[in-house]
C-alpha positions as CSV (number, residue, x, y, z in Angstrom):
1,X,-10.5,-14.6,17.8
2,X,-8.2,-16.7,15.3
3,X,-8.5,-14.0,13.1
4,X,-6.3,-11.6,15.8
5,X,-4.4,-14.7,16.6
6,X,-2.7,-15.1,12.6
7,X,-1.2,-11.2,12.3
8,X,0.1,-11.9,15.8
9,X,2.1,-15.2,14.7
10,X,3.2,-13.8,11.5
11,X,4.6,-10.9,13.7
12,X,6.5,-12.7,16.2
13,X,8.3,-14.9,13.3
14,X,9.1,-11.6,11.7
15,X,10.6,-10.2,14.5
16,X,12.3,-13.4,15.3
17,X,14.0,-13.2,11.6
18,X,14.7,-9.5,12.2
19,X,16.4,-10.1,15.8
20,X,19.0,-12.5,13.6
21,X,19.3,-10.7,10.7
22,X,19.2,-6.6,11.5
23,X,21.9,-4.8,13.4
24,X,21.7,-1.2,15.1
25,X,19.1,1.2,14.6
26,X,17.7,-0.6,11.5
27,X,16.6,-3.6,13.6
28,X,15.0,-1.2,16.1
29,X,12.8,0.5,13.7
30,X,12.3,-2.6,11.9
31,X,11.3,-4.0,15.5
32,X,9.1,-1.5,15.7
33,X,7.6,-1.5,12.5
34,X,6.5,-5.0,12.9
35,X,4.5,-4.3,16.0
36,X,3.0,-1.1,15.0
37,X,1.4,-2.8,11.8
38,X,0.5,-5.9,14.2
39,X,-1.2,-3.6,16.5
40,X,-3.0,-1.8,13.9
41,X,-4.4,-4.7,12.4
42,X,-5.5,-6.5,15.6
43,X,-7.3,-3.3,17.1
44,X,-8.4,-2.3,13.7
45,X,-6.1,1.8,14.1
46,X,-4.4,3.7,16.3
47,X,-6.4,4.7,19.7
């Protein structure tokens, strides 16, 4: 469980620094970005 928990944290304060820093598209696929290799890494790939 804390193992899931760490990638989760670490995505939410990059987002959080993306959100401030990005504009436009770039912060949407950053946005993105983030989650998908959050995801991936909690549920171990993509379903």
């Amino acid at each position: 469980m804390t193992d899931q928990i760490i990638p989760i944290v670490i995505a939410l304060i990059l987002v959080v620094i993306a959100w401030k820093v990005l504009k436009g598209i770039v912060k949407t696929v950053a946005l993105v970005a983030i989650l998908a290799l959050a995801a991936v890494f909690v549920f171990g790939g993509f379903a």
